[in-house]
C-alpha positions as CSV (number, residue, x, y, z in Angstrom):
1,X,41.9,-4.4,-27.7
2,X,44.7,-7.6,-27.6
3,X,45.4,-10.4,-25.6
4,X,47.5,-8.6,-23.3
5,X,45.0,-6.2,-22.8
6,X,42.8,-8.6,-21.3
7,X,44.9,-10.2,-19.3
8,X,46.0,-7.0,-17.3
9,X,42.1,-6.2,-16.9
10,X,41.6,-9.9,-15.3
11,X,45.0,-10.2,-13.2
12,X,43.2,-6.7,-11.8
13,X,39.6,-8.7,-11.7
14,X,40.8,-10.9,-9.5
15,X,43.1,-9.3,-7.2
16,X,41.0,-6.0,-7.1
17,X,43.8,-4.1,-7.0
18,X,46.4,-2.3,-9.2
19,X,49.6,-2.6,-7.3
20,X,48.9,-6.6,-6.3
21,X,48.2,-7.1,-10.6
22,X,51.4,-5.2,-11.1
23,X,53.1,-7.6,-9.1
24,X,51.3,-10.5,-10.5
25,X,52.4,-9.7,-14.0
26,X,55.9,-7.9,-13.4
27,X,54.6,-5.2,-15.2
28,X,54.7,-1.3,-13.2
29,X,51.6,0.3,-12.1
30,X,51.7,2.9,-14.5
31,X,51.2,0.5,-17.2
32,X,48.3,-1.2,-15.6
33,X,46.6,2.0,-15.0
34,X,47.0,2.4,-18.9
35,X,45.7,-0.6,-20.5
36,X,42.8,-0.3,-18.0
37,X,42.0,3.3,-19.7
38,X,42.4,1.7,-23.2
39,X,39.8,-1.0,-22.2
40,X,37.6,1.6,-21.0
41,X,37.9,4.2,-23.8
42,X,37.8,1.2,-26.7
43,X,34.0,0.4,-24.6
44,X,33.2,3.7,-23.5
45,X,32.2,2.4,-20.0
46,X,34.0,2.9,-16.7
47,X,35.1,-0.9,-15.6
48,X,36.6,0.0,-11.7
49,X,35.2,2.4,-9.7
50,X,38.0,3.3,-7.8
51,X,37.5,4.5,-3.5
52,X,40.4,5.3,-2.4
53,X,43.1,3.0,-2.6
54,X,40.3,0.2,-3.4
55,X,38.7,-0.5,-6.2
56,X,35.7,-2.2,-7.1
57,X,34.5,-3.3,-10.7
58,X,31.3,-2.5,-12.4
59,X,28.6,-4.2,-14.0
60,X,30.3,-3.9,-17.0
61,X,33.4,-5.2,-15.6
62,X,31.4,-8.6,-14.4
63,X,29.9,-8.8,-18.2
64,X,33.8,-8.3,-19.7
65,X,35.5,-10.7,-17.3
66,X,33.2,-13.5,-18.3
67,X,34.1,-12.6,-21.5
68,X,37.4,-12.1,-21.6
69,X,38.3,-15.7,-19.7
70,X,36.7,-17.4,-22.4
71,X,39.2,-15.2,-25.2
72,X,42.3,-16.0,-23.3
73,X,41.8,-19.7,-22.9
74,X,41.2,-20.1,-26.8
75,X,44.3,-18.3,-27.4
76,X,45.8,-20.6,-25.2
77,X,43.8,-23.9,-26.5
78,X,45.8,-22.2,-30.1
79,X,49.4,-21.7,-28.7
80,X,48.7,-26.3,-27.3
81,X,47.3,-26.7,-30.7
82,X,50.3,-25.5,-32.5
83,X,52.7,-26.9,-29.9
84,X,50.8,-30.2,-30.8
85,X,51.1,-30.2,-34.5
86,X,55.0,-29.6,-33.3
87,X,54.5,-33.6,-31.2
88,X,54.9,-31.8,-28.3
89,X,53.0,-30.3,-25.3
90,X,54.6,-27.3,-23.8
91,X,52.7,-24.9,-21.3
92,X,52.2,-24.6,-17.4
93,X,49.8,-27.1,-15.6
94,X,48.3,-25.3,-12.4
95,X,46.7,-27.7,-10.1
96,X,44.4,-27.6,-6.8
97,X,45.2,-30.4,-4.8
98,X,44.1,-31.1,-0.8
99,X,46.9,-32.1,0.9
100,X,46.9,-35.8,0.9
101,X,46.9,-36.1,-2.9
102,X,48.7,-32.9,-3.3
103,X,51.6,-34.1,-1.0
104,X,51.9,-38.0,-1.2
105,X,50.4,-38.8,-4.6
106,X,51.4,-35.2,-7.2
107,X,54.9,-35.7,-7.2
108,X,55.0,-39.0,-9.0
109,X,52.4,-38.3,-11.3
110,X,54.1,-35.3,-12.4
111,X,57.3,-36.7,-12.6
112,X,56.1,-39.6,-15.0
113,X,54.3,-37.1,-16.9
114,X,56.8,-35.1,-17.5
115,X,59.1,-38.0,-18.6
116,X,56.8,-38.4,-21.4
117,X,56.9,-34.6,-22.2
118,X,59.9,-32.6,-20.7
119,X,58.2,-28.9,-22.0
120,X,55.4,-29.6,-19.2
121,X,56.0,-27.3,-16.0
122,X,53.5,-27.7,-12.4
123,X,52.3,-25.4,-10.2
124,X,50.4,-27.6,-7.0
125,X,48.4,-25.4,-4.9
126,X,47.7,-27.0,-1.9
127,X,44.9,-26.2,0.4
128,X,42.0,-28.4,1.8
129,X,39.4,-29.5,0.2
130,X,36.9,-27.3,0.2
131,X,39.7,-24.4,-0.6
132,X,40.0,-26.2,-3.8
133,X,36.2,-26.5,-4.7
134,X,36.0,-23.0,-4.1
135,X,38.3,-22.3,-6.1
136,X,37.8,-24.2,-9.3
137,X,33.8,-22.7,-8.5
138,X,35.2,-19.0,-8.9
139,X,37.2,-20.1,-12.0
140,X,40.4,-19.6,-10.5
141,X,41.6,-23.4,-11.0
142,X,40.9,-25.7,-14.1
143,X,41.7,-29.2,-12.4
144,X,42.2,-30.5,-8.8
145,X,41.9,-33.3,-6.7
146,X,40.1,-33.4,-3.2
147,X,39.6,-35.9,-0.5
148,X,35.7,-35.3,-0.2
149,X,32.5,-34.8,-2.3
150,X,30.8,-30.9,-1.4
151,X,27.7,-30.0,-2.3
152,X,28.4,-27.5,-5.3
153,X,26.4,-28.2,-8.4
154,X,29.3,-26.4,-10.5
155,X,31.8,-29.1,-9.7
156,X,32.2,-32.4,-11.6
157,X,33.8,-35.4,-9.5
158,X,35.7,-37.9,-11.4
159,X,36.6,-41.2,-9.4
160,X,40.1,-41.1,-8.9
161,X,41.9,-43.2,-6.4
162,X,40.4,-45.3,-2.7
163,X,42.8,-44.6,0.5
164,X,42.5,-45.7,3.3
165,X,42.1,-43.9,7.1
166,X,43.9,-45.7,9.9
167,X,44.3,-44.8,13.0
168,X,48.1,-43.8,14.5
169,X,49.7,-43.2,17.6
170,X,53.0,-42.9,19.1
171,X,54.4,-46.6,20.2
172,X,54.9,-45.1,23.7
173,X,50.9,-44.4,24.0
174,X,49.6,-47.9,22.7
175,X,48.6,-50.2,25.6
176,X,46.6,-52.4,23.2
177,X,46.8,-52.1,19.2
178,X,43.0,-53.8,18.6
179,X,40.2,-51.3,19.6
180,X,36.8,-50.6,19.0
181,X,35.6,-47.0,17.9
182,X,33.6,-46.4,21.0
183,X,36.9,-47.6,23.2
184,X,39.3,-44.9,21.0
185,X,37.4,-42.3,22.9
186,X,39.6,-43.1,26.0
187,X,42.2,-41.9,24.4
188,X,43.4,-38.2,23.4
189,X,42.8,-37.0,19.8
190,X,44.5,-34.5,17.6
191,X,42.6,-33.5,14.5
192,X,42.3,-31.5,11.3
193,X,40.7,-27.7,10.9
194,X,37.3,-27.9,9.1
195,X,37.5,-27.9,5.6
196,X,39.9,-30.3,6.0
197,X,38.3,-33.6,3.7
198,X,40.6,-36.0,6.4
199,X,38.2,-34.7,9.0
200,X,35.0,-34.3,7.1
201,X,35.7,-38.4,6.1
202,X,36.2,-39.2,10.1
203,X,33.1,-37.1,11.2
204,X,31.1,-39.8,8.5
205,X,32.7,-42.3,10.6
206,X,32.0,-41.4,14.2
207,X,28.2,-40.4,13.1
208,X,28.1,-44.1,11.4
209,X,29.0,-45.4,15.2
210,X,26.3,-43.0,17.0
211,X,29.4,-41.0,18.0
212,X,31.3,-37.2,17.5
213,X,34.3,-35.5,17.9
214,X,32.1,-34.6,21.4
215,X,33.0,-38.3,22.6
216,X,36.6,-37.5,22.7
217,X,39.0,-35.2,24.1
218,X,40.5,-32.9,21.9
219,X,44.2,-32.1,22.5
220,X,44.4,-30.3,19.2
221,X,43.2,-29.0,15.9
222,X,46.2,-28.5,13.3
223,X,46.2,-26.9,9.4
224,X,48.1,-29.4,8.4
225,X,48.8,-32.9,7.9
226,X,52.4,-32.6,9.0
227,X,51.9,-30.8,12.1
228,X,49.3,-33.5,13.1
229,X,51.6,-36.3,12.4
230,X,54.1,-34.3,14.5
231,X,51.9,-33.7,17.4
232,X,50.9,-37.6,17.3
233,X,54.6,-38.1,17.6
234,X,55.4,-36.1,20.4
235,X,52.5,-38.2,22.5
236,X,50.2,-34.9,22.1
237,X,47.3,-38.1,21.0
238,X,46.1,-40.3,18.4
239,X,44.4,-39.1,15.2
240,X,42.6,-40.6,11.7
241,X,45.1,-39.9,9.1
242,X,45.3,-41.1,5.4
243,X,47.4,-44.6,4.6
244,X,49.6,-42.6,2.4
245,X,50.6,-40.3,4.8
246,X,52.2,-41.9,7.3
247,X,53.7,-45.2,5.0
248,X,57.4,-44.2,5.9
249,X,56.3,-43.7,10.0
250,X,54.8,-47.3,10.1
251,X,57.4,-48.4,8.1
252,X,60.1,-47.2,10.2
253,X,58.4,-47.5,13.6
254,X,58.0,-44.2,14.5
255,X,54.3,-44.3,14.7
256,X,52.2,-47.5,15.1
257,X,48.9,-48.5,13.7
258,X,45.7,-48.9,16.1
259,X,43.6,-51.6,14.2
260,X,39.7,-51.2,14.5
261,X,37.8,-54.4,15.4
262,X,34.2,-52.6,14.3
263,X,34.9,-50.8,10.9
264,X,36.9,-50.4,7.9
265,X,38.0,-46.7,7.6
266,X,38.0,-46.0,3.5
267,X,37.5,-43.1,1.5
268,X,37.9,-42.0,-2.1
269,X,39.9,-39.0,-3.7
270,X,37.9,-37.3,-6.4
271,X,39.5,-35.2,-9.7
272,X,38.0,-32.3,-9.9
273,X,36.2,-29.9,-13.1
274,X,33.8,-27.1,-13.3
275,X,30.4,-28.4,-15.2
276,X,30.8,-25.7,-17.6
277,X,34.7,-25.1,-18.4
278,X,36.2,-27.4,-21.1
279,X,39.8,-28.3,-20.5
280,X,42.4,-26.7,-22.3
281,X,44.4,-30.0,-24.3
282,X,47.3,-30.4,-22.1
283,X,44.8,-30.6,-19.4
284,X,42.7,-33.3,-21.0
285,X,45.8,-35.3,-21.2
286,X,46.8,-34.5,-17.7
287,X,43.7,-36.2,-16.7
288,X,44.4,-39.0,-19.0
289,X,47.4,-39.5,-17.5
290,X,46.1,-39.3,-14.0
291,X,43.4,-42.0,-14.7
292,X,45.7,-44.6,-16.5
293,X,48.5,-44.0,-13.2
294,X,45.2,-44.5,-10.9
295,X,45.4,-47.9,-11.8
296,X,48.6,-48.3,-10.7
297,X,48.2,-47.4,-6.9
């Protein structure tokens, strides 16, 4: 058994499936197939029960994966270790960020970290915020940043940054720019999927106010940030978005604020951990990093 070894059996863990692992690690099929039996012969258990072109992993599968996630992240924690006696972090940082953070606030953070150690490389997977929860729950992300608390007992929230939720419209659909919450439901909303922590933040709002998404009409729901911003720009309605999204719109009159006479609209973004994985080092001084430039915004 090696370090490779182990890899191949948790790239096939996780995707279930030979030929997506085989893609996942540029490695053929063939060569999968054979570590797997290596595994299996070394424990003298079968570790995929295999149904046709599925496969599904034993018991003793479940116990190895634990197992084996634990071995490859202290051969990892070694390789930063060395690379730190050498004054200098090297790796890949994979983070989970809903798409507020993820879109408006990633990119300079990881530039400045980067300045500070050029070996660093990012991967930002973006998704909302429950995505990211769920994913850090199932081990599949170390670190991310979220616009909402959830109710998973797994996940540690770390303060991170306040933003603020304003209300936007095209300039063509505002009559009056001062409004009440109750008198925004006269006009057309468009609005994030649930999941979405934009949404879950305005639903605390409206219940705060007696009121619901059932107050107003609905043009549209949208996956995306962008695509609501662009559907408020065609006239399609107004919507709750985040400050940082729409800075350059204000700022360039493309969209226009509706101010609220009966409420302040704020929320937090949260960093992200599972209770019971410790950070690898470059990670820990990601977060660092993330908390001093918090400071900053």
């Amino acid at each position: 058994m090696d370090i490779h070894q182990l890899k191949v059996f948790t790239s096939v863990f996780k995707n279930k499936s030979f030929s997506r692992a085989s893609e996942d690690l540029h490695l053929t099929q063939p060569t999968i197939s054979n570590h797997i039996k290596a595994l299996e012969n070394e424990f003298d258990c079968k570790l995929f029960d295999r149904l046709g072109r599925s496969i599904i992993p034993t018991r003793e599968a479940e116990v190895l994966y634990g197992h084996s996630m634990e071995i490859i992240e202290k051969a990892n924690n070694l390789k930063e270790a060395i690379g730190q006696m050498k004054k200098e972090l090297t790796g890949k940082l994979v983070i989970g960020a809903s798409t507020i953070p993820g879109v408006y606030l990633m990119p300079l953070m990881m530039k400045e970290f980067q300045k500070r150690y050029p070996s660093i490389s990012f991967q930002i997977v973006i998704s909302d915020s429950k995505g990211i929860v769920d994913s850090i729950s199932r081990h599949e992300l170390l670190l991310g940043i979220v616009g909402a608390k959830l109710g998973d007992e797994n996940i540690k929230y770390i303060s991170f940054v306040e933003d603020g939720l304003i209300v936007v419209s095209a300039p063509s659909l505002i009559e009056k720019d001062i409004l009440t919450v109750k008198e925004l439901a006269g006009l057309p909303m468009v609005i994030r999927e649930e999941g979405s922590g934009t949404r879950r933040e305005t639903e605390k709002i409206l219940e705060s106010k007696g009121m619901s998404f059932n107050n107003f009409k609905i043009s549209g729901v949208f996956g995306s940030t962008d695509a609501v911003k662009q559907a408020v720009k065609a006239g399609l309605g107004i919507s709750i978005l985040s400050k940082f999204s729409v800075a350059d719109e204000l700022k360039n009159n493309i969209l226009g604020e509706i101010k609220l006479l009966d409420t302040q609209m704020k929320r937090r973004f949260y960093i992200v951990t599972h209770r019971k994985r410790t950070l690898p080092f470059v990670y820990e001084k990601f977060l660092e990093h993330l908390m001093f430039e918090s400071k900053n915004i």
